[in-house]
C-alpha positions as CSV (number, residue, x, y, z in Angstrom):
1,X,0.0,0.0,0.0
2,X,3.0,2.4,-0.5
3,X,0.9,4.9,0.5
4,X,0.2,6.5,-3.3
5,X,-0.7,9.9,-3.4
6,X,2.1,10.2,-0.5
7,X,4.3,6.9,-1.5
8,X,4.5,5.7,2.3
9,X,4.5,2.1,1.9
10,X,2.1,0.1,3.5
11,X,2.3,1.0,7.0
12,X,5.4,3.1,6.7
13,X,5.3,6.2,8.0
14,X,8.5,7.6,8.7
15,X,8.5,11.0,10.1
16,X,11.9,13.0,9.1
17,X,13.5,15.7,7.6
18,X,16.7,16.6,5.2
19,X,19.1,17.5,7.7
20,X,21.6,15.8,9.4
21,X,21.4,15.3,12.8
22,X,22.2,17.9,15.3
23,X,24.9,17.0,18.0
24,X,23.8,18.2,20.5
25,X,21.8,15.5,22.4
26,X,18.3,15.6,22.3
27,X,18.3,18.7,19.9
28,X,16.0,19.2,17.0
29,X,16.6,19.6,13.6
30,X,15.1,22.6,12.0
31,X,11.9,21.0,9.7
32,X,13.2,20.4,6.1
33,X,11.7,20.4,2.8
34,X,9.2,17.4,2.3
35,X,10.7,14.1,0.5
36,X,8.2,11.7,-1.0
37,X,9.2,8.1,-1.6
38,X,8.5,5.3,-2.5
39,X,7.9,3.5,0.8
40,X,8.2,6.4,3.1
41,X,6.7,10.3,3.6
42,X,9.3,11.9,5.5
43,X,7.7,15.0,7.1
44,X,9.4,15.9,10.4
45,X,12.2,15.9,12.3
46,X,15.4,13.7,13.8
47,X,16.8,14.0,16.9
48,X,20.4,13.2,17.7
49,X,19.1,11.2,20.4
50,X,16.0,9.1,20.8
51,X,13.0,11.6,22.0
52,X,11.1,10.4,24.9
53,X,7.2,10.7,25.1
54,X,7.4,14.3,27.1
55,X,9.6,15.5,24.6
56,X,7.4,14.3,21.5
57,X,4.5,15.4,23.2
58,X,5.5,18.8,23.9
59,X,7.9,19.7,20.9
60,X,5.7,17.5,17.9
61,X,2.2,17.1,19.7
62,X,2.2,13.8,19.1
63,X,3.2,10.6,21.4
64,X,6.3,8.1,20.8
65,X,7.8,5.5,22.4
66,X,10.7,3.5,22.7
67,X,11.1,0.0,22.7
68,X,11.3,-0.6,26.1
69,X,7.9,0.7,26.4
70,X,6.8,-1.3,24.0
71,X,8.1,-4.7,25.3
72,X,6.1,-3.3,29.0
73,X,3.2,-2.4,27.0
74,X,2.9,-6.4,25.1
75,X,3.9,-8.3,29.1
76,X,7.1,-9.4,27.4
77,X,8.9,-9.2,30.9
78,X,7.2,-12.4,32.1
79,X,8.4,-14.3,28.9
80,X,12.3,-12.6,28.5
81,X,12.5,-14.1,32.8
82,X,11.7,-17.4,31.2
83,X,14.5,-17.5,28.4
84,X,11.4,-16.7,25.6
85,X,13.1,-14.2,23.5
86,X,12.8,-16.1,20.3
87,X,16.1,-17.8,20.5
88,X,16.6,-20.4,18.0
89,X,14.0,-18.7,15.4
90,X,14.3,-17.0,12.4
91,X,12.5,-13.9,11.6
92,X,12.7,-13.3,7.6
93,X,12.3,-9.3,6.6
94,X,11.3,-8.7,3.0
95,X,11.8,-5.7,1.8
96,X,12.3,-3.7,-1.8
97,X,15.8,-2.5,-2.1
98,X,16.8,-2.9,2.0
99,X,19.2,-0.4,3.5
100,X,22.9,-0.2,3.0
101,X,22.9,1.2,6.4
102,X,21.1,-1.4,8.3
103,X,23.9,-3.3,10.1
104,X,25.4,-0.1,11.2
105,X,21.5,1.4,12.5
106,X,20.8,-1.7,14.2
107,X,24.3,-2.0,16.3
108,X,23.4,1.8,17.3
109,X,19.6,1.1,18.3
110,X,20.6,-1.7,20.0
111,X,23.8,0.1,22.4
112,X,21.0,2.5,23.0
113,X,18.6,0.9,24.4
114,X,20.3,-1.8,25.8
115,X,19.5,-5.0,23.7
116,X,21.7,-7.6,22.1
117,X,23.0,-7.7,18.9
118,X,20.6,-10.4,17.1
119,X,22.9,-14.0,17.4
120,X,22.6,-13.9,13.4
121,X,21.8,-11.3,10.6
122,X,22.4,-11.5,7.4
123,X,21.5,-10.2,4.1
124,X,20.6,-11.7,1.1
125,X,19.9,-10.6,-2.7
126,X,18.0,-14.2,-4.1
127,X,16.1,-12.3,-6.7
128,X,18.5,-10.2,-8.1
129,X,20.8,-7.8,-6.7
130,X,20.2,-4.5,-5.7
131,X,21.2,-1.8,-7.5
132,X,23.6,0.6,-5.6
133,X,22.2,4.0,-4.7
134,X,18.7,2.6,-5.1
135,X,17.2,2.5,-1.9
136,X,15.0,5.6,-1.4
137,X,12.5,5.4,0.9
138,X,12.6,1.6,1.5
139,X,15.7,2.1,4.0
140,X,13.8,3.6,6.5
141,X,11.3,0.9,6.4
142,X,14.0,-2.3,6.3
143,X,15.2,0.2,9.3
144,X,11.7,0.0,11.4
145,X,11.0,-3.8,10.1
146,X,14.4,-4.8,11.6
147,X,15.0,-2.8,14.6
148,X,11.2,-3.6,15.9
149,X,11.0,-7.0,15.4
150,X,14.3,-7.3,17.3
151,X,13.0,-5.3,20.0
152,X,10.2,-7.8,20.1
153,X,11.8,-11.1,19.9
154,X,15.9,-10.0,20.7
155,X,17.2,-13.7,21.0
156,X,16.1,-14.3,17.1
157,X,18.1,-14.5,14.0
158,X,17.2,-12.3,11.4
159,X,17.3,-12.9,7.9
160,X,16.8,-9.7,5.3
161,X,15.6,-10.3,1.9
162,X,16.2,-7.8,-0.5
163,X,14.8,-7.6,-3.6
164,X,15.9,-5.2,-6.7
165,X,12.2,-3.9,-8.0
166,X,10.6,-1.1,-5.8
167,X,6.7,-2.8,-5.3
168,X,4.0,-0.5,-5.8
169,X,0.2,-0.9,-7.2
170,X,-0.6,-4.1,-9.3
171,X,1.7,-6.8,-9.9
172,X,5.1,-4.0,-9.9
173,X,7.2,-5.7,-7.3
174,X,5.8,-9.0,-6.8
175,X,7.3,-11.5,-9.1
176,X,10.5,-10.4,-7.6
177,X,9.4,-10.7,-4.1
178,X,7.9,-14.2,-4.8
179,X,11.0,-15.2,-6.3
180,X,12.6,-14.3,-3.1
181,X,10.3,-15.8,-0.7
182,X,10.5,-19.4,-2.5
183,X,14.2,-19.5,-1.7
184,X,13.7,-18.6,1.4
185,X,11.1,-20.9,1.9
186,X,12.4,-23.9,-0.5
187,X,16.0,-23.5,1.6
188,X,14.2,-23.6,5.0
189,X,15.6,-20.0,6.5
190,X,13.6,-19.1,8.9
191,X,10.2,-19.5,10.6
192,X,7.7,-16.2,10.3
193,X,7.9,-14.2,7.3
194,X,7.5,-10.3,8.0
195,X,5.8,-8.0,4.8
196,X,5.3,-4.4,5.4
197,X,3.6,-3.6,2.0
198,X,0.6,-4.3,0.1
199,X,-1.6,-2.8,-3.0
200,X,-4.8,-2.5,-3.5
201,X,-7.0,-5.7,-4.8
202,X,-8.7,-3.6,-7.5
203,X,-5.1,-2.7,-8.9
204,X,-4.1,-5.9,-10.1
205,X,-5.8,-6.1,-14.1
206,X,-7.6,-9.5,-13.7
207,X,-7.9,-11.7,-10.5
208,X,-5.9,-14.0,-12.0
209,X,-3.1,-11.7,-12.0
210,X,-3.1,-11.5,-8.0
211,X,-3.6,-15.2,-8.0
212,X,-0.5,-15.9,-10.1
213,X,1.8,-14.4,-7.9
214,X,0.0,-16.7,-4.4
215,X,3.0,-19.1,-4.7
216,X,5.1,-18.4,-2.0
217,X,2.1,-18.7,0.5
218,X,1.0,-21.3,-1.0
219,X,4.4,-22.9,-1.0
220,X,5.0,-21.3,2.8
221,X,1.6,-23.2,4.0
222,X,2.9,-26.6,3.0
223,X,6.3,-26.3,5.2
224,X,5.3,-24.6,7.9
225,X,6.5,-21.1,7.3
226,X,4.3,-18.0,9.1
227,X,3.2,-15.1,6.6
228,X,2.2,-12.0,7.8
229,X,1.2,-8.8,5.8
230,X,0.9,-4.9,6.7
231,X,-3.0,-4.4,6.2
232,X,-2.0,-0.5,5.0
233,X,-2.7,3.1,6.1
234,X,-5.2,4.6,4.2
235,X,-8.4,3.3,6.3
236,X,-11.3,1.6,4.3
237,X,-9.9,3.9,1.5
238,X,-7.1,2.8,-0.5
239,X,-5.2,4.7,-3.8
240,X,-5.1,3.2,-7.5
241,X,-2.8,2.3,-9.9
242,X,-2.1,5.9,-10.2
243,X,-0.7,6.5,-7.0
244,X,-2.0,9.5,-6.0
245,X,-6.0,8.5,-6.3
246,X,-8.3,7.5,-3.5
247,X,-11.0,4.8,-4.4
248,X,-14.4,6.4,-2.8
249,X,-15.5,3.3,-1.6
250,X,-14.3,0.9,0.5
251,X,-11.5,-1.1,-0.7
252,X,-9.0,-3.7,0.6
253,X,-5.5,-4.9,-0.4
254,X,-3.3,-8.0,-0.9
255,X,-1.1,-9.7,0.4
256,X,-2.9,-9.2,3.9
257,X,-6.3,-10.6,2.0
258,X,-5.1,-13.7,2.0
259,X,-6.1,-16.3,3.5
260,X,-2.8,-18.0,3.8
261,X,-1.7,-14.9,4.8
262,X,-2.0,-13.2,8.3
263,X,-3.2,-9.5,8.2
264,X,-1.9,-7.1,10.5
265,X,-3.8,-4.0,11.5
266,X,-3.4,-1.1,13.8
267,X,-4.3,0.3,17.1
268,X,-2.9,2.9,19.0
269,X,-1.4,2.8,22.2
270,X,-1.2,5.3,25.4
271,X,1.5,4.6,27.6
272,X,2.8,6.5,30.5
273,X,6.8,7.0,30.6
274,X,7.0,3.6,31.7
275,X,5.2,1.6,29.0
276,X,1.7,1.3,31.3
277,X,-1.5,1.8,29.9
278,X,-2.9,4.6,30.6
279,X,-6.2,4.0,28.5
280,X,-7.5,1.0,26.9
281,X,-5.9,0.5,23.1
282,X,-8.3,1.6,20.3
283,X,-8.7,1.4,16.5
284,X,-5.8,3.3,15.1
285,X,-7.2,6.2,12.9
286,X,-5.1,9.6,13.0
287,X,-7.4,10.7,10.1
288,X,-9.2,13.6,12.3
289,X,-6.4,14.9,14.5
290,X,-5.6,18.4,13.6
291,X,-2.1,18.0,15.2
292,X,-0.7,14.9,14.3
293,X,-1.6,15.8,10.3
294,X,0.2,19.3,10.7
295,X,3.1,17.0,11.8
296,X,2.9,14.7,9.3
297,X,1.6,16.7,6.1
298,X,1.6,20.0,7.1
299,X,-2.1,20.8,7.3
300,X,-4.5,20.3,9.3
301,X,-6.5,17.3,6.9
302,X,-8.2,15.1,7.0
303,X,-6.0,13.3,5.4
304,X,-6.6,9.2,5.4
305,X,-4.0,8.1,8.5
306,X,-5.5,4.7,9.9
307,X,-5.4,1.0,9.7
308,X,-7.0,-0.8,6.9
309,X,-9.4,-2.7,6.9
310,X,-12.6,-4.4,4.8
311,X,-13.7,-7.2,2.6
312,X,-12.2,-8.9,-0.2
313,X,-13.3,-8.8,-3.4
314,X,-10.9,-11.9,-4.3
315,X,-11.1,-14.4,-1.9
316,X,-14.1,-15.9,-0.2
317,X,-14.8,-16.4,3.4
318,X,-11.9,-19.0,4.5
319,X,-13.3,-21.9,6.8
320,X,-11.4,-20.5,9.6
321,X,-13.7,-17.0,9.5
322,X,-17.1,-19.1,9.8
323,X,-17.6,-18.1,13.5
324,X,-17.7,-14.6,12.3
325,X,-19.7,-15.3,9.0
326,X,-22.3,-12.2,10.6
327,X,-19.3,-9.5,10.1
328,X,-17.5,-10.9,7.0
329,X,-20.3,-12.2,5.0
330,X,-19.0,-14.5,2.1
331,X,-16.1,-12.8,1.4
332,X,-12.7,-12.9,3.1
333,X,-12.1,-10.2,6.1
334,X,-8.9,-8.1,7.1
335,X,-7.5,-7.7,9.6
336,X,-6.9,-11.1,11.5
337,X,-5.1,-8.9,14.5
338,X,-3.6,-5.6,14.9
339,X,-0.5,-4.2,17.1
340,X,0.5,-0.5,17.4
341,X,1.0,1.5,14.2
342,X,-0.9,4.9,15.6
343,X,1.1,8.3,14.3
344,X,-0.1,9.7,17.8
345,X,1.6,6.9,19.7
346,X,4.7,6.1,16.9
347,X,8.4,4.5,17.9
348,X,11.6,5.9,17.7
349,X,13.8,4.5,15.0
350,X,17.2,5.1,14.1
351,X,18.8,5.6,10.7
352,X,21.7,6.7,8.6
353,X,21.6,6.4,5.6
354,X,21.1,8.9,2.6
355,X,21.7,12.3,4.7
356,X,18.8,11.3,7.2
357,X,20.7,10.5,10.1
358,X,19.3,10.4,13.8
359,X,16.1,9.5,15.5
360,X,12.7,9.6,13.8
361,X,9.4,8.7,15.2
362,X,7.6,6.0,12.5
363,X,4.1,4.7,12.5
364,X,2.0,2.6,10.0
365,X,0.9,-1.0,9.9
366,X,4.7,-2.1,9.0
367,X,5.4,-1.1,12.6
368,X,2.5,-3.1,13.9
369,X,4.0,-6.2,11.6
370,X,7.2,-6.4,12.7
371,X,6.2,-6.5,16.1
372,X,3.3,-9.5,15.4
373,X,6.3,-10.9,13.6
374,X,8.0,-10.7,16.8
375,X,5.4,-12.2,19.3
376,X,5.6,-15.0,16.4
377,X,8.8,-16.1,17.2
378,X,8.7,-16.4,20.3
379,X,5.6,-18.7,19.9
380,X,7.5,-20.5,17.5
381,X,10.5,-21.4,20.6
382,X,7.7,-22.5,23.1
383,X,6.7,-24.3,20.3
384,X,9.8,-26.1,19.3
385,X,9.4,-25.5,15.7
386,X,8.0,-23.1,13.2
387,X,3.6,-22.4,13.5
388,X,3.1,-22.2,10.0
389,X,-0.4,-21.0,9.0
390,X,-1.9,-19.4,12.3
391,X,-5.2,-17.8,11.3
392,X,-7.1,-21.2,12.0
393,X,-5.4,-20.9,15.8
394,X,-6.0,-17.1,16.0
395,X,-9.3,-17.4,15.7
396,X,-10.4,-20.7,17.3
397,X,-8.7,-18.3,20.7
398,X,-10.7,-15.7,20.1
399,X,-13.9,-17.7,20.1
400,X,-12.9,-19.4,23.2
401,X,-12.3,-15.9,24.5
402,X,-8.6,-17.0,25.1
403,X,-7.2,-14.5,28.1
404,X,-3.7,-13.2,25.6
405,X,-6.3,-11.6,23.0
406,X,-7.4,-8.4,24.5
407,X,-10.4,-7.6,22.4
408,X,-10.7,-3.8,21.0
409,X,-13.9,-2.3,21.5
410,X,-13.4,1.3,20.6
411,X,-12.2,3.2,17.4
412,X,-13.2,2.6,13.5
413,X,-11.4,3.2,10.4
414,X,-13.4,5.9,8.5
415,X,-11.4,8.4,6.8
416,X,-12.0,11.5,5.0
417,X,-9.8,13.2,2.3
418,X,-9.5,16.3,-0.6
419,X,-9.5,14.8,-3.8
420,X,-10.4,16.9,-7.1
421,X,-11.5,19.8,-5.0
422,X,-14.3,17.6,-3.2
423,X,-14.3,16.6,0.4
424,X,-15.0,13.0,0.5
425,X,-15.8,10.7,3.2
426,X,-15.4,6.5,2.8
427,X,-17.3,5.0,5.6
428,X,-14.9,2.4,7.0
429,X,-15.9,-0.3,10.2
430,X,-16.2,0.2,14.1
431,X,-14.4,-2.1,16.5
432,X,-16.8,-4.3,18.4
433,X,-16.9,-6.8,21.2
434,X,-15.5,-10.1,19.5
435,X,-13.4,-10.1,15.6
436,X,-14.5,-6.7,13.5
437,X,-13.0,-5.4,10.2
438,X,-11.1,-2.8,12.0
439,X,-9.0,-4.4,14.7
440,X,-9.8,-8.1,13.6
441,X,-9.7,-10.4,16.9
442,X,-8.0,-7.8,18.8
443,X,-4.1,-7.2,20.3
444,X,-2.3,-9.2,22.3
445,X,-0.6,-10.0,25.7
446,X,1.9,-11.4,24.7
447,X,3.0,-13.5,28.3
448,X,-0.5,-15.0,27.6
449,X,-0.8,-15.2,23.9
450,X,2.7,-16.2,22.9
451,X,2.2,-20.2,24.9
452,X,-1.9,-19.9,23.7
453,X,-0.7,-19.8,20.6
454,X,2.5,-22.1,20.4
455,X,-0.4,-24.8,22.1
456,X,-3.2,-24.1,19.5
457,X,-1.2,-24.0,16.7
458,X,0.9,-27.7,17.5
């Protein structure tokens, strides 16, 4: 969903400026001219050292957090005293172009905030190699897909797949990134598969398009690999093949559509300094707040900023969805479950590369993917061995009403937008007691969820 109109890729939302970093610690860099990329809309500022919440709240209006509130915010403590901290597992990034930077960023985010260096990481180039200089927006998303599902899961390997065509609308992107994904699958690399990008169903030309390109999930399914997918950014809106377009109804987008797929929405957290709650999490949608769209885009907005969410218009309604038949219908719904992505609530990542050096609060549904991707692997140690396909498990818990799945009961993903002069509203879904098309069955604690969901899934 790279976030056309804006190119931020599927749940990418990096939020930076063209200066270098200042030196001084904690300072600000003076707001820059606007960069749009392909994966990325870079529209605020870095810090020479990682802002905290009071100083995000007060200088950008917004919330961040770093990852140690994030790990208090998921119950990861519980786990990490037990030895769970995904050692043993894989965790596979995929990712157009990668970073250059990335070894470098992670060995700094990691002295900062006190983690260990992942046991492995490596890089590899199965589908082609990258060409040099071409990285664009896409480092700063291999930069928050790395650094946050580390965070999550610091005793995993991590594997980063590269691939050398940028994916955008349609089929751009995906033969290379199947390509990829066979050989890691086919050569057994790792265990959960991470993808913070999508487009948008009705930009492929035919369904058969979209369903040529299914076989590396298909492929994943039969040896036990976990897919997840970024469920995008735009609300129950999405763009076209144009890029810059809105559909003005409500649309979905694939991978996250499919069913051998997990798709990953967004909610937003409030945490206190500490990584507490300090209010229940809710439906991410920054769509309507004045202050975090003058952050982001400069104006006040609307401007559509939440998780998406909606119905397929490709796939039917997958045996495991039959227990919530009333809210999906026949068709196939999105999300399956959501983790924090919210602008108003984003994470401090750090990156170097291309003149944008220092720390930048990020948001988007390739934040909240990472993380699931995270809570995966740790699932997959209790486990003893890889989950493979999880939706069946995800939602036989939530109908039992299984204690990790906190339900979301508040929020929606409507959003609003300009487009041709014209004010327009798409009419997205409300979160509800139980699996809705806005949060899907809900977040997670993850001292609860992780052994739920190694036992239901064995």
């Amino acid at each position: 969903m790279r976030r056309r109109g804006l190119w931020f890729a599927v749940g990418s939302l990096l939020l930076t400026t063209l200066p270098a970093a200042a030196s001084t610690p904690g300072a600000v860099i003076p707001a820059g001219e606007v960069l749009l990329h392909p994966s990325i809309h870079y529209a605020g500022r870095a810090t020479s050292s990682p802002p905290t919440t009071a100083f995000c709240e007060a200088n950008y209006h917004i919330a961040c957090y770093e990852p140690g509130q994030i790990r208090t915010a998921y119950n990861l403590a519980p786990l990490a005293a037990k030895g769970i901290d995904g050692r043993g597992q894989t965790i596979i990034i995929v990712d157009s172009f990668g970073s250059p930077t990335i070894e470098h960023d992670l060995d700094v985010f990691d002295k900062t905030f006190h983690l260990p260096n992942p046991p492995s990481f490596a890089v590899i180039q199965p589908a082609g190699v990258v060409p040099p200089r071409l990285h664009g927006g896409w480092a700063g998303e291999t930069t928050l897909d790395v650094e946050y599902s580390h965070a999550m899961a610091p005793g995993a390997n991590i594997l980063l797949v590269e691939t050398p065509t940028s994916e955008k609308e349609g089929t751009t992107g995906f033969p290379q990134i199947v390509t990829a994904e066979k050989y890691v699958i086919d050569h057994h690399l790792g265990g959960v598969i991470s993808q913070s990008f999508s487009a948008t169903e009705q930009t492929f030309p035919t369904a058969q398009s979209l369903l040529a390109l299914r076989g590396a999930y298909i492929d994943a399914a039969k040896k036990g690999v976990t897919v997840l997918a970024a469920s995008g950014d735009s609300g129950a809106a999405d763009v076209g093949d144009d890029g810059s377009t809105y559909y003005l109804h409500p649309v979905t987008s694939w991978p996250d559509s499919d069913p051998l797929v997990t798709g990953v929405g967004g909610t937003q957290l409030q945490l206190d300094a500490a990584g507490n709650h300090i209010a229940p999490d809710a439906v991410w949608n920054d769509t309507y707040n004045v202050k975090t769209n003058k952050y982001i885009f400069g104006n006040a907005g609307p401007n559509p900023l939440a998780g998406g969410g909606g119905k397929s218009i490709i796939f039917s309604r997958p045996a495991f969805q039959d227990g919530v038949a009333s809210v999906v219908g026949v068709q196939r719904g999105v999300p399956d479950i959501s983790m924090s992505a919210a602008c108003n609530g984003a994470v401090d990542v750090y990156q170097s590369f291309g003149g944008q050096t220092g720390w930048f609060p990020t948001c988007g549904t390739s934040e909240a993917t990472p993380l699931f991707a995270g809570i995966v692997a740790l699932a997959d140690q209790v486990a003893g061995h890889p989950l493979g396909v999880i939706n069946p498990a995800l939602y036989r818990l939530s109908g039992a009403a299984a204690p990790g799945i906190v339900d979301i009961t508040s929020g929606n993903n409507t959003v609003s937008f300009t487009q041709g002069g014209v004010l327009h509203t798409v009419k997205g879904f409300s979160a509800t007691p139980g699996y809705d098309l806005a949060s899907g069955v809900g977040t997670v604690d993850a001292a609860l969820f992780v052994p739920e969901l190694a036992a239901a899934s064995g």
